[in-house]
C-alpha atoms as an extended CHARMM CRD file, in Angstrom:
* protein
*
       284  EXT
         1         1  UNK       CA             34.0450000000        4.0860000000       83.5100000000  PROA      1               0.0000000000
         2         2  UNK       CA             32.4350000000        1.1710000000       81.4050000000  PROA      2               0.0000000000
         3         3  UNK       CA             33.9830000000        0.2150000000       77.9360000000  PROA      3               0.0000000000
         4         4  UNK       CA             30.4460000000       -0.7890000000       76.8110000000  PROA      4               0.0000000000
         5         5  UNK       CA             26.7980000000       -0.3630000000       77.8800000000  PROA      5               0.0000000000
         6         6  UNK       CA             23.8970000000       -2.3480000000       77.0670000000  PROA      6               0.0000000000
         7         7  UNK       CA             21.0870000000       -0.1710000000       76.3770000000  PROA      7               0.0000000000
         8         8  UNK       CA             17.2820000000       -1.1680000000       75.9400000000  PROA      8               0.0000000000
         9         9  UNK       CA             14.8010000000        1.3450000000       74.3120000000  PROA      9               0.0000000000
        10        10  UNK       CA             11.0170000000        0.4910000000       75.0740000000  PROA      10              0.0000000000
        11        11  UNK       CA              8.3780000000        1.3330000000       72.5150000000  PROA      11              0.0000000000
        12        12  UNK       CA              4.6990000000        1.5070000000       74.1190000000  PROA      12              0.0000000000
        13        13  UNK       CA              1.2940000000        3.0290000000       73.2160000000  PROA      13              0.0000000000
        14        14  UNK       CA              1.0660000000        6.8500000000       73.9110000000  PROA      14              0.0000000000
        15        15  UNK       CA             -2.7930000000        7.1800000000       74.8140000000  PROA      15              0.0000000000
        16        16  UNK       CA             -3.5790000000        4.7350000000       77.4820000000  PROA      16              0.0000000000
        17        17  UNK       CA             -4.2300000000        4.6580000000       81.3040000000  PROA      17              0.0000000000
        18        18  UNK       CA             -1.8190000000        5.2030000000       84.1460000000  PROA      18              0.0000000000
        19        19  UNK       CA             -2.4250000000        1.8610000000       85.6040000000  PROA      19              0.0000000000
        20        20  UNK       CA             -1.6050000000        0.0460000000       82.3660000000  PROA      20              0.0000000000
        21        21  UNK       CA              0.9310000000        1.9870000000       81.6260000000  PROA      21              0.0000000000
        22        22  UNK       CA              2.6430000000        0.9940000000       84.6790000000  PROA      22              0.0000000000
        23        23  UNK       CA              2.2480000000       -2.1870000000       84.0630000000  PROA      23              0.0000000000
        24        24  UNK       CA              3.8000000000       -2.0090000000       80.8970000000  PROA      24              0.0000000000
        25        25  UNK       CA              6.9170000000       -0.0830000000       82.6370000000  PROA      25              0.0000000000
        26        26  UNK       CA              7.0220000000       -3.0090000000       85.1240000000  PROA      26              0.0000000000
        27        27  UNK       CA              7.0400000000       -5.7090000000       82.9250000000  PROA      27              0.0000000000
        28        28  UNK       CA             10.0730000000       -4.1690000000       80.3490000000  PROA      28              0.0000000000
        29        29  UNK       CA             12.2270000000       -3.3520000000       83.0290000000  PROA      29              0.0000000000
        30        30  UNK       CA             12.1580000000       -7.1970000000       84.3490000000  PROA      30              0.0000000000
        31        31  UNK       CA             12.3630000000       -7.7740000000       80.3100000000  PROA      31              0.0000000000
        32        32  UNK       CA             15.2240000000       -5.5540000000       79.8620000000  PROA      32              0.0000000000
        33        33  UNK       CA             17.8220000000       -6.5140000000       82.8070000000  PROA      33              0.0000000000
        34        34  UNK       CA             16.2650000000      -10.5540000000       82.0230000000  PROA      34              0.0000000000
        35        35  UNK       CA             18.2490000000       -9.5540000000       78.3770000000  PROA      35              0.0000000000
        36        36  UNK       CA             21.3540000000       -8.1740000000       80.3670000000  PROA      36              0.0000000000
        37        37  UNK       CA             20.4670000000       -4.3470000000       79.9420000000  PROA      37              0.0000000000
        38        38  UNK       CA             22.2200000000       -2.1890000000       82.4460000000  PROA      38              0.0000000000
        39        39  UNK       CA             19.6350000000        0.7100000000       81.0730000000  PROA      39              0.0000000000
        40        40  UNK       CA             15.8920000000        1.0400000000       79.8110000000  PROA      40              0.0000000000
        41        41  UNK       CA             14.7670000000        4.0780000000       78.2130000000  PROA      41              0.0000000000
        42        42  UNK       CA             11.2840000000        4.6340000000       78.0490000000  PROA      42              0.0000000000
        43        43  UNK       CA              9.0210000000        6.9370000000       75.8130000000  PROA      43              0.0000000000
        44        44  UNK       CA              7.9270000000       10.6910000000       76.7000000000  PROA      44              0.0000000000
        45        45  UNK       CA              5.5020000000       10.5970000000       79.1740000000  PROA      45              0.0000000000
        46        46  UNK       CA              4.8420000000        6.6260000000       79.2750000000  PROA      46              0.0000000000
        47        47  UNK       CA              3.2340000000        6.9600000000       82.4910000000  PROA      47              0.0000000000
        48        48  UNK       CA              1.2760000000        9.3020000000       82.2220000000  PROA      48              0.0000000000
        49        49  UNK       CA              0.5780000000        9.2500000000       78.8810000000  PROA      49              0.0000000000
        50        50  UNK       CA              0.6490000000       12.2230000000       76.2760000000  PROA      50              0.0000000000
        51        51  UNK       CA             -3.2510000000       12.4580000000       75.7580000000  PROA      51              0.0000000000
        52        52  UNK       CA             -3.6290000000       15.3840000000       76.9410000000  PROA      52              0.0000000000
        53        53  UNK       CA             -7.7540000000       15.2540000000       78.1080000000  PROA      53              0.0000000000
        54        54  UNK       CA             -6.6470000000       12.1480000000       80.2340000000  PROA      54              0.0000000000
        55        55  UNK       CA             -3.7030000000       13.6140000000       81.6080000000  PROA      55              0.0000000000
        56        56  UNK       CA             -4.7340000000       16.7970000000       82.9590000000  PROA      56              0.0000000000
        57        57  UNK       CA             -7.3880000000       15.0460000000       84.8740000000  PROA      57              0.0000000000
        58        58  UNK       CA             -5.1620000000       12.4510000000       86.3630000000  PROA      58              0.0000000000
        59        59  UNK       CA             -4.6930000000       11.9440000000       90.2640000000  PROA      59              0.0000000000
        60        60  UNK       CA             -1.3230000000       14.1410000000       91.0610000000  PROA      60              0.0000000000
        61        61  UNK       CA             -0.7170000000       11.6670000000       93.5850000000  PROA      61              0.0000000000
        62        62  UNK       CA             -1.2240000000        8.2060000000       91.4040000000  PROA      62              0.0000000000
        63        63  UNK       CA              1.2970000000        9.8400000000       89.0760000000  PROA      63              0.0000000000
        64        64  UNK       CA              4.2350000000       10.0680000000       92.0070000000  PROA      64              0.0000000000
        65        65  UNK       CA              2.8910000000        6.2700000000       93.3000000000  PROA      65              0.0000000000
        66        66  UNK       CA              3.3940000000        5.1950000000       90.0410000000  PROA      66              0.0000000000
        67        67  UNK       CA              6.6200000000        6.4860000000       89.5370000000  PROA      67              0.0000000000
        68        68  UNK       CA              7.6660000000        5.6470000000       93.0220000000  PROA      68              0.0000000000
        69        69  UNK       CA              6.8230000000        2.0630000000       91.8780000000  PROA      69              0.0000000000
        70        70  UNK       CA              8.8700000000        2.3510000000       88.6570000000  PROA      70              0.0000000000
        71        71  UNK       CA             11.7090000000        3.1400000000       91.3470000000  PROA      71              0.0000000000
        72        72  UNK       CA             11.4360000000        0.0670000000       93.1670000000  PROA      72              0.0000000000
        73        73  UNK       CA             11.3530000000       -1.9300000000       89.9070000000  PROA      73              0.0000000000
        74        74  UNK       CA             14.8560000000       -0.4650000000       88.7670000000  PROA      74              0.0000000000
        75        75  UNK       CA             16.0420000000       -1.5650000000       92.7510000000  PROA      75              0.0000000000
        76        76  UNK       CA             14.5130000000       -4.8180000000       92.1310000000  PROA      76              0.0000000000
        77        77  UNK       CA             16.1830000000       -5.7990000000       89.0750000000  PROA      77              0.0000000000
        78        78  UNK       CA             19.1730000000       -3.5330000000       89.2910000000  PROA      78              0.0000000000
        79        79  UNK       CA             19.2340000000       -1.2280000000       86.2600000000  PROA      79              0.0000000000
        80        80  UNK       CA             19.0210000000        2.3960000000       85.4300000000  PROA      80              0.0000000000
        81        81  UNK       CA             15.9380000000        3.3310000000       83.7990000000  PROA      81              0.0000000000
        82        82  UNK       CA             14.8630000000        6.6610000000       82.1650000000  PROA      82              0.0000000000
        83        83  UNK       CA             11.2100000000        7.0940000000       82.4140000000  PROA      83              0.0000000000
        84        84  UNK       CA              8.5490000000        9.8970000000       81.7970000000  PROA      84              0.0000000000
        85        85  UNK       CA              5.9040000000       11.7710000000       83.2480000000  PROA      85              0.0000000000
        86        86  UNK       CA              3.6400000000       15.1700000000       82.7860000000  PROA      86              0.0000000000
        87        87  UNK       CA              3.1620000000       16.7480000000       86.4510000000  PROA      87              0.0000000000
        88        88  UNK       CA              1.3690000000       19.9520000000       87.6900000000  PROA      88              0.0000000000
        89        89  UNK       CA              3.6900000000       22.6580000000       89.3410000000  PROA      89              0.0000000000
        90        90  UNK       CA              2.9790000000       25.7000000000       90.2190000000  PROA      90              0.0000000000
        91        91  UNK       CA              2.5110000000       27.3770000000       86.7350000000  PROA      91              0.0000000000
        92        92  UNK       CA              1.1050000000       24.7820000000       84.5310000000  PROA      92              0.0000000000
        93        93  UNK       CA              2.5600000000       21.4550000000       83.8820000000  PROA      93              0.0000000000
        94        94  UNK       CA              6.4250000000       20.2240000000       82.9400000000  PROA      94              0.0000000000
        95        95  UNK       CA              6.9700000000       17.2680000000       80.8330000000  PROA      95              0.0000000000
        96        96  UNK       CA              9.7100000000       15.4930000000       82.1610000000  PROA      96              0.0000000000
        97        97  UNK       CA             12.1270000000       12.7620000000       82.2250000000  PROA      97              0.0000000000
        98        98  UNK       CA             13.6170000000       10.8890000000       85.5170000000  PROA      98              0.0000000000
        99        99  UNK       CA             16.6730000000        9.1670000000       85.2800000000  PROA      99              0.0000000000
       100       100  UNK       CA             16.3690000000        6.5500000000       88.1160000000  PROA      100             0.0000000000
       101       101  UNK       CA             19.8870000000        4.4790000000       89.5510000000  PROA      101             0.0000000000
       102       102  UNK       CA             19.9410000000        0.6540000000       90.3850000000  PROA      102             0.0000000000
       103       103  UNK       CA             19.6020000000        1.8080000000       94.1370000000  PROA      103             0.0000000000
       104       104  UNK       CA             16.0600000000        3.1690000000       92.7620000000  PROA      104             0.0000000000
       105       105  UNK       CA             17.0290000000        6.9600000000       93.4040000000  PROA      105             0.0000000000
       106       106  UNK       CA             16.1300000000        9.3900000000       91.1980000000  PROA      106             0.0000000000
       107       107  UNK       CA             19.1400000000       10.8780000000       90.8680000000  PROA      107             0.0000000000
       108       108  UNK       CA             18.3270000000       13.2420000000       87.9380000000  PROA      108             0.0000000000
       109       109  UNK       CA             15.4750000000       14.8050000000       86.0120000000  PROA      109             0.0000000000
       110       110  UNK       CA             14.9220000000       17.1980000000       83.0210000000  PROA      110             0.0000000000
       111       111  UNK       CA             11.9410000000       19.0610000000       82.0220000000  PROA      111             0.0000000000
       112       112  UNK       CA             11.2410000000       19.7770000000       78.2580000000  PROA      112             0.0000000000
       113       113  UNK       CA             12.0950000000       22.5560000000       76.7850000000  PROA      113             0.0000000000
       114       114  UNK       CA             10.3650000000       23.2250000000       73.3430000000  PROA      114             0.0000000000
       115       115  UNK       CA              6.8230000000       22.1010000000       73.4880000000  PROA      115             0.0000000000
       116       116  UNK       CA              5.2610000000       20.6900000000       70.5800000000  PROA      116             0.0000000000
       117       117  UNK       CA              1.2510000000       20.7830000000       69.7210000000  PROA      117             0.0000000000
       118       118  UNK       CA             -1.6600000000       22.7760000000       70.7140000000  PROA      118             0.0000000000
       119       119  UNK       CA             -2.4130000000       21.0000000000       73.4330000000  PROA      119             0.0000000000
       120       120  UNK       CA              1.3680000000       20.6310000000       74.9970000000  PROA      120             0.0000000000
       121       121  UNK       CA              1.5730000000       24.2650000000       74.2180000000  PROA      121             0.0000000000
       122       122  UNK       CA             -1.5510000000       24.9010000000       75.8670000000  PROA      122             0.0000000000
       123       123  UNK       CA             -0.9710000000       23.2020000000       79.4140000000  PROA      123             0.0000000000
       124       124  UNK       CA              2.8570000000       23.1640000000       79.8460000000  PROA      124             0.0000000000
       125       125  UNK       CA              5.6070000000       25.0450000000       80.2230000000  PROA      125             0.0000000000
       126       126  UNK       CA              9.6820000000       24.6410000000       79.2180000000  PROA      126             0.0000000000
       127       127  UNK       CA             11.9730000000       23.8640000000       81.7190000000  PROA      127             0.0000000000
       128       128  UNK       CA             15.1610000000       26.4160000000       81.9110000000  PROA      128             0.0000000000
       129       129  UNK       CA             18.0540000000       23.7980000000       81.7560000000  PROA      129             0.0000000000
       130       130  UNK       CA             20.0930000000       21.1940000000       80.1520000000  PROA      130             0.0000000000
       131       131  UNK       CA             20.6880000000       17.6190000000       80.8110000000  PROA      131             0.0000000000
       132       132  UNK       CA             23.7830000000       16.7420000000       81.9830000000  PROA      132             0.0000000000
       133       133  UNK       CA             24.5550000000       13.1050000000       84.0690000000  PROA      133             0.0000000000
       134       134  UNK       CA             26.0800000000       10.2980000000       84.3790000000  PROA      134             0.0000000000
       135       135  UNK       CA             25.3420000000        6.2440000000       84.3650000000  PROA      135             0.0000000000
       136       136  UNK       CA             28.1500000000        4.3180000000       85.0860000000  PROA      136             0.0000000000
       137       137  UNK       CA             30.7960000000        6.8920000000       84.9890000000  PROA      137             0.0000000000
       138       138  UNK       CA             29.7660000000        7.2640000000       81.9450000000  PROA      138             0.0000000000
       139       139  UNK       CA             29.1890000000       11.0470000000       80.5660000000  PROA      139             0.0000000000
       140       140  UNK       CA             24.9990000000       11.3030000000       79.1580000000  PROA      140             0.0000000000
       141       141  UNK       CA             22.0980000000       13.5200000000       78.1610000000  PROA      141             0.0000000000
       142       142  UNK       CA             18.4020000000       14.0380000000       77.4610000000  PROA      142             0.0000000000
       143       143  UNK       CA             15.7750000000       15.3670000000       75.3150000000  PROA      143             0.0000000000
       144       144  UNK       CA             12.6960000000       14.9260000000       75.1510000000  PROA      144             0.0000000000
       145       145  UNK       CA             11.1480000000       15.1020000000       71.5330000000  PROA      145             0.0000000000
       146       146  UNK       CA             10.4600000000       18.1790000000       70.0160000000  PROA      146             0.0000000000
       147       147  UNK       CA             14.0310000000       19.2300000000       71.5490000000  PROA      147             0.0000000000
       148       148  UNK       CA             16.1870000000       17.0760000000       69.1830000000  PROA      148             0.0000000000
       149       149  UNK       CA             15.3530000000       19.3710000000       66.4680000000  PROA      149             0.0000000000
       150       150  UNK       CA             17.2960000000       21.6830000000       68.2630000000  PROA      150             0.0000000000
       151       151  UNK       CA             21.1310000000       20.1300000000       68.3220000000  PROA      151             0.0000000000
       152       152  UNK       CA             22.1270000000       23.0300000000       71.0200000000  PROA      152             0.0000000000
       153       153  UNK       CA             20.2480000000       21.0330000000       73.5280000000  PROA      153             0.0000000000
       154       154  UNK       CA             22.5960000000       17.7880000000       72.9510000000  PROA      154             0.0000000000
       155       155  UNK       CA             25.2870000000       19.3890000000       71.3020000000  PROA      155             0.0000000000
       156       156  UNK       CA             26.7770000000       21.5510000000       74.3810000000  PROA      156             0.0000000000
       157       157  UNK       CA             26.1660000000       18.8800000000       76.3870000000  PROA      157             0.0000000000
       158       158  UNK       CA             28.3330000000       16.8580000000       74.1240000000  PROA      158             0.0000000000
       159       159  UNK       CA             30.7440000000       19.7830000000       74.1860000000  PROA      159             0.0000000000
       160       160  UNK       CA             30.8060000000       18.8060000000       77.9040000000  PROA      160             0.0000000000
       161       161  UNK       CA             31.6510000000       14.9250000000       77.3520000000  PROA      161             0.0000000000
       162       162  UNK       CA             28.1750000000       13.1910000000       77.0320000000  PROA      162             0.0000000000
       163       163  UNK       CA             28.8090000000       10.3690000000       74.7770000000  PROA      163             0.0000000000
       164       164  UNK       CA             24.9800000000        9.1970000000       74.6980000000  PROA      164             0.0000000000
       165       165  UNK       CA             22.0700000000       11.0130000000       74.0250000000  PROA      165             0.0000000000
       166       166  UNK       CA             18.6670000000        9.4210000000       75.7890000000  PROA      166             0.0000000000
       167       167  UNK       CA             15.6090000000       11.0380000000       73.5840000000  PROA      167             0.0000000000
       168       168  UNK       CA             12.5610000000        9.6900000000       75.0480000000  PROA      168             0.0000000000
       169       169  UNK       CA              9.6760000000       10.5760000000       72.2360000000  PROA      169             0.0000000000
       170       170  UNK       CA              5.8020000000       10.7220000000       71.2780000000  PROA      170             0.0000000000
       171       171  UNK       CA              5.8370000000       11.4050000000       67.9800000000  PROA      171             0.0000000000
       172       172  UNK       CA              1.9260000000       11.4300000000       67.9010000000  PROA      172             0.0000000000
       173       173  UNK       CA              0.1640000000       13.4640000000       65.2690000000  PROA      173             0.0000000000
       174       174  UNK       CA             -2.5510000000       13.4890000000       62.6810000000  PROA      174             0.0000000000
       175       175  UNK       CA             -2.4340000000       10.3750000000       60.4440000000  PROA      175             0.0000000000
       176       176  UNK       CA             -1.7010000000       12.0210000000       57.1010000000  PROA      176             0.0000000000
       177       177  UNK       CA              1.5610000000       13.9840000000       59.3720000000  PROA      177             0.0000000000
       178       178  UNK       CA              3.0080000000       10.7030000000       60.9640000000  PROA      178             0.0000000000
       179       179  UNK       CA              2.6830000000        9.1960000000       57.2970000000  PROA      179             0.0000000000
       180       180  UNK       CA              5.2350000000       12.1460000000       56.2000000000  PROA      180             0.0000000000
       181       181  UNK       CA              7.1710000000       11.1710000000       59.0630000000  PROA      181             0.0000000000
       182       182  UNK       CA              8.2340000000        8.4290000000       58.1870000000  PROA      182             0.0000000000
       183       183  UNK       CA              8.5660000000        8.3860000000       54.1100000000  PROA      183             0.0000000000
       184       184  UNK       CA             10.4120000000       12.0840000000       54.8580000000  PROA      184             0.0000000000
       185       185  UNK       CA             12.8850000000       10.0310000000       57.0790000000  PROA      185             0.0000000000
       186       186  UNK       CA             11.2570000000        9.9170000000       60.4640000000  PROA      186             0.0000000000
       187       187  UNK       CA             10.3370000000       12.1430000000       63.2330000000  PROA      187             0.0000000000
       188       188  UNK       CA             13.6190000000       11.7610000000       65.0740000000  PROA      188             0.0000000000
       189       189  UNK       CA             16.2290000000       12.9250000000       62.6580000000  PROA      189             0.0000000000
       190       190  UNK       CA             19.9330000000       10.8520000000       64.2340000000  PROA      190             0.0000000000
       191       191  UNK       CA             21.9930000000       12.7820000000       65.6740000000  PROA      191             0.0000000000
       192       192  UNK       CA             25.7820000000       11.2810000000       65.4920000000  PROA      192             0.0000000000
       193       193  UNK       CA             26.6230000000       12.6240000000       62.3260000000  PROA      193             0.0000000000
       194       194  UNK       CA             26.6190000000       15.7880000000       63.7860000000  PROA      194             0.0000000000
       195       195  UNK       CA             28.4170000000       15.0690000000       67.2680000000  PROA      195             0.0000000000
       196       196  UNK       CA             29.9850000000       11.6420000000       66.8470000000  PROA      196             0.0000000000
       197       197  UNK       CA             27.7420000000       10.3240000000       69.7300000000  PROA      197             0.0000000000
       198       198  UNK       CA             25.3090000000        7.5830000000       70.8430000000  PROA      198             0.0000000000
       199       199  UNK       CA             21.5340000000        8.0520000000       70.2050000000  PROA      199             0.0000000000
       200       200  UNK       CA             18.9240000000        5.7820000000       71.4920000000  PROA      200             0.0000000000
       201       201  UNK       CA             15.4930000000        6.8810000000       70.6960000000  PROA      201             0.0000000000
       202       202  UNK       CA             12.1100000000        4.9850000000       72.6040000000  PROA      202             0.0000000000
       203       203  UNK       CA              9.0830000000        6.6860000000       70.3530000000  PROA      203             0.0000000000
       204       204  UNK       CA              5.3840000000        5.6210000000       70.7750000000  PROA      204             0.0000000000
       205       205  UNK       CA              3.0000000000        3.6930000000       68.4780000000  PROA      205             0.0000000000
       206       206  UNK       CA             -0.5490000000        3.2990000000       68.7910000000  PROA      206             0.0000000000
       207       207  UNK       CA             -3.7960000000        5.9620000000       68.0270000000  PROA      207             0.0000000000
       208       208  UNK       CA             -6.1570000000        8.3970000000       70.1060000000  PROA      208             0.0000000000
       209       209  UNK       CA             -8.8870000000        7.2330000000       71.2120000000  PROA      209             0.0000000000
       210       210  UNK       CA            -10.7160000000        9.3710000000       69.1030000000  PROA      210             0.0000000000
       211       211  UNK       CA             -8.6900000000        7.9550000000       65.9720000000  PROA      211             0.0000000000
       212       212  UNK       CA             -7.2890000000       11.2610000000       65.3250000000  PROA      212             0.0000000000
       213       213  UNK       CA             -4.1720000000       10.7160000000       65.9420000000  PROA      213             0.0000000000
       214       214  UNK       CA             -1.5240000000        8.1110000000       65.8470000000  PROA      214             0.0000000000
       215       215  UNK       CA              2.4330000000        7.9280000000       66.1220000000  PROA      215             0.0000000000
       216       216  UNK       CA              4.8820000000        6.8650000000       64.1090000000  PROA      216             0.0000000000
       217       217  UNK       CA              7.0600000000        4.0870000000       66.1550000000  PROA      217             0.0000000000
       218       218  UNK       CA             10.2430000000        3.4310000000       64.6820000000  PROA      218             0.0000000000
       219       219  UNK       CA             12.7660000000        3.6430000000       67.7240000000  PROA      219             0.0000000000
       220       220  UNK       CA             16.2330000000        3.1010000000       67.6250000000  PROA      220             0.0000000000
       221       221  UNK       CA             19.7870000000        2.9570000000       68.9270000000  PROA      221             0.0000000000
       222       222  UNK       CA             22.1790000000        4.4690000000       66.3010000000  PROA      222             0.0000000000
       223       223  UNK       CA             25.7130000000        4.3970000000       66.8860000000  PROA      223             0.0000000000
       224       224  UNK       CA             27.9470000000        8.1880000000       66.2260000000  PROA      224             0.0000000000
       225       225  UNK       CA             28.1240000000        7.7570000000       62.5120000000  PROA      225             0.0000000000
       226       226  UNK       CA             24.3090000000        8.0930000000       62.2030000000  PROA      226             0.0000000000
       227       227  UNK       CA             23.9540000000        3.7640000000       61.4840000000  PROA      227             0.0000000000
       228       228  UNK       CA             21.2740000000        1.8870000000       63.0070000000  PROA      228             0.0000000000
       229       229  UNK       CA             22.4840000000       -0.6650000000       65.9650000000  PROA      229             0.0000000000
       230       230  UNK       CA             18.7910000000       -2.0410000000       65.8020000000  PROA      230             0.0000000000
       231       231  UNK       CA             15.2090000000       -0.6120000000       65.0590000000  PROA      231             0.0000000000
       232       232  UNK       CA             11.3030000000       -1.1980000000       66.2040000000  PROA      232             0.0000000000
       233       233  UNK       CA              8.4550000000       -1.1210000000       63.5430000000  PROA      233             0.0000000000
       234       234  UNK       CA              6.3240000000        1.0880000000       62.5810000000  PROA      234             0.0000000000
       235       235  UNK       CA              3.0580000000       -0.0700000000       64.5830000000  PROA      235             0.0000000000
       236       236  UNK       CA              3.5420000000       -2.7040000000       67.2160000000  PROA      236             0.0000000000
       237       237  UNK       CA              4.8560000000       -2.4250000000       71.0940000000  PROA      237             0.0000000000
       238       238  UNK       CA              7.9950000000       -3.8210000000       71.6930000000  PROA      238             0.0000000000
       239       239  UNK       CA             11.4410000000       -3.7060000000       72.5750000000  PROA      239             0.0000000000
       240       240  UNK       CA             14.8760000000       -3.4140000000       71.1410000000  PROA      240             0.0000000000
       241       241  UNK       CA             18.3040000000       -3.5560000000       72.8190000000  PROA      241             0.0000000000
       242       242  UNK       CA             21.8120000000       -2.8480000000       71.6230000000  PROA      242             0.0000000000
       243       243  UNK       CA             25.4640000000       -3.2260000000       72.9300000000  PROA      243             0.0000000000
       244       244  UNK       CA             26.9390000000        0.8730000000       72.8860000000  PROA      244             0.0000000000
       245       245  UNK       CA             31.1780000000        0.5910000000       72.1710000000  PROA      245             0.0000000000
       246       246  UNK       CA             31.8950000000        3.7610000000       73.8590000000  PROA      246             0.0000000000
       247       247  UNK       CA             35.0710000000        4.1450000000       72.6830000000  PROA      247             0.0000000000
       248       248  UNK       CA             33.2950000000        4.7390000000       69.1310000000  PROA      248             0.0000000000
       249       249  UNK       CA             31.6220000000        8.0110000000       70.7290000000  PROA      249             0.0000000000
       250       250  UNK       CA             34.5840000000       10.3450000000       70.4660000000  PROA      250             0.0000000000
       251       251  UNK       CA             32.5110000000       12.9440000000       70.2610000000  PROA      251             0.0000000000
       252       252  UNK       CA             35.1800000000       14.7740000000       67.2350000000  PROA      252             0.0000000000
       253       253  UNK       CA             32.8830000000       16.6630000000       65.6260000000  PROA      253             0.0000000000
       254       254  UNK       CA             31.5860000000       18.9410000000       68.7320000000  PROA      254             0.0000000000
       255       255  UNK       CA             35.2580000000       19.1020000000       69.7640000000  PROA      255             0.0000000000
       256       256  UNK       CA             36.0560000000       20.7090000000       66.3030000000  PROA      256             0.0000000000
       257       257  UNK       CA             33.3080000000       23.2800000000       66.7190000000  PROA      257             0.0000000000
       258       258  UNK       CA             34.2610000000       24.1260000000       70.5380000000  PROA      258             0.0000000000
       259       259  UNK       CA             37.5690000000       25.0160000000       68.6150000000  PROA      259             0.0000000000
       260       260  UNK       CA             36.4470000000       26.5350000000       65.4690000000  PROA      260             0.0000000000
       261       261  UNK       CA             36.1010000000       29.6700000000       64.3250000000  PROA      261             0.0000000000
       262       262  UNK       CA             38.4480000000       30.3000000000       67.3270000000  PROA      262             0.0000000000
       263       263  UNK       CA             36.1860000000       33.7490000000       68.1430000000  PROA      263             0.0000000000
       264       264  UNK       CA             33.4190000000       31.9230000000       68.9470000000  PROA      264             0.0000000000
       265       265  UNK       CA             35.5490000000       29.3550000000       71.7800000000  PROA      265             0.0000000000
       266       266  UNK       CA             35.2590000000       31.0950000000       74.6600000000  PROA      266             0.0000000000
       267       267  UNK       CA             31.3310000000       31.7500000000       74.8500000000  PROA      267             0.0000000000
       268       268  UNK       CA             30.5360000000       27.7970000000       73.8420000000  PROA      268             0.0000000000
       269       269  UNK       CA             33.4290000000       27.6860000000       77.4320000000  PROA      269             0.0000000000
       270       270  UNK       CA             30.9880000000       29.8990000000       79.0460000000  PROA      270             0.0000000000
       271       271  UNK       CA             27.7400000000       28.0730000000       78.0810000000  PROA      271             0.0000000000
       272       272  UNK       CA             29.2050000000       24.9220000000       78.9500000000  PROA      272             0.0000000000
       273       273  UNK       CA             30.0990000000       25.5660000000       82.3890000000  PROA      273             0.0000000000
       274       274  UNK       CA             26.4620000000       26.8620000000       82.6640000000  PROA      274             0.0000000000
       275       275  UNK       CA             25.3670000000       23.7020000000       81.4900000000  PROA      275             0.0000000000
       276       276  UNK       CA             27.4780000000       22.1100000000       84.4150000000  PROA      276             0.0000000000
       277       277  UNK       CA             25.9200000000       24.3480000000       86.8810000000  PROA      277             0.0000000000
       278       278  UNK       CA             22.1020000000       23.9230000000       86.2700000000  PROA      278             0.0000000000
       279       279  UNK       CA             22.7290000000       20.2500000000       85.8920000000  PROA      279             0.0000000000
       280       280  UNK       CA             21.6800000000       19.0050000000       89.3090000000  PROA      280             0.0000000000
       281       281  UNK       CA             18.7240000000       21.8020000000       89.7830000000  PROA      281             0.0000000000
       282       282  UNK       CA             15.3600000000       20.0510000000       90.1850000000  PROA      282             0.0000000000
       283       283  UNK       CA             12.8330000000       21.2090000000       87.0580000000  PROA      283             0.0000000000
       284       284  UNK       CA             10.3170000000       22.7190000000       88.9510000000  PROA      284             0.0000000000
């Protein structure tokens, strides 16, 4: 296991095409190992994009070449690289995240689990696990957006030794919402002072392309007391990096709560060898 890990988060536009999406994802992961990054986290569904009339038309089979190129890339340049995507299944559509090795395997993925607007809600479904995984020997999760209002889905994890949480994001919206987003304190509340772990956040920027809509930017990487390592504006694409101490992710304040009130220690036990068990299942 690593003592630190250079993490890159990747802010991009949440409404454009496959094909220049992709080329966006190609070009940040050269960017991100070129600055020494041994992982690049990319936004909720940055391939595919999150506009929903443009992705439920798209090509099923441009979405898996494009993510089989995103593989290669993370080969090529020898990183890890956590990217998204919104496929069809067999009941409607999962929004998920891949977490793809150096060797450009995809060695884990994670389907949403709350959805978030009308049209999310309308044409997908929540996946049925938690993400549990590793990059370097080192213990990590996922959510994806909506989910990090729900500290369950990172905390057990935690419980479990993840000492980084990954929470790729589209925090699109109507204008006069993303505005309250970020004068409230933003979409993506942190999460470390209420687990003592990492938190990197990639969100999107950019509007719809009927100007309905736009998102609110402002990723980050916040280290487990909750205090920004480095942050991206409000409006442009871009990229921002950070070097995680991992020894500062002690995760203390989930280990208190696995312990008290002691009545409640044995079912977090159970739930967290659940967690354990579903890790490796493929969202489907």
């Amino acid at each position: 296991m690593v003592d630190t890990l250079q993490v890159s988060c990747v802010q991009m536009h949440w409404a454009r095409s496959l094909e220049f999406n992709l080329d966006r994802t190609l070009h940040y992961v050269k960017a991100a190992a070129a600055a020494g990054s041994r992982v690049v986290l990319f936004p909720e569904a940055h391939l595919t994009s999150y506009y929903f009339p443009y992705v439920v038309e798209l090509d099923q089979a441009a979405v898996k070449a494009a993510l089989a190129k995103t593989c290669a890339a993370a080969c090529k340049h020898s990183v890890w690289v956590i990217a998204g995507t919104i496929q069809t299944t067999h009941d409607r559509f999962l929004n998920l995240a891949h977490v793809i090795d150096p060797k450009g395997r995809i060695v884990h993925e994670y389907a949403k689990v709350n959805m978030a607007g009308r049209d999310e809600k309308k044409y997908c479904r929540g996946g049925d696990k938690l993400s549990l995984f590793e990059i370097d020997g080192v213990p990590c999760t996922l959510v994806i957006c909506r989910d990090g209002r729900h500290p369950e889905l990172y905390r057990i994890p935690a419980m479990a030794g993840a000492q980084i949480l990954f929470h790729p994001s589209c925090s699109s919206d109507e204008i006069e919402a993303v505005c309250w987003k970020r004068t409230s304190g933003r979409a993506q509340q942190p999460v470390g002072p209420n687990s003592k772990i990492f938190h990197c956040v990639a969100n999107t920027i950019g509007e719809a392309p009927d100007g309905k809509q736009t998102s609110s930017g402002s990723s980050f990487i916040r280290e487990p007391n909750g205090i920004p390592l480095t942050e991206a504006g409000y409006y442009q694409e871009e990229m921002i990096t950070a070097v995680l101490d991992l020894s500062r992710a002690d995760r203390s304040y989930v280990l208190d709560s696995l312990k008290n009130p002691p009545f409640l220690s044995k079912h977090w036990k159970n739930m967290i060898a659940e967690v354990k068990a579903r890790a490796d299942l493929k969202p489907e």
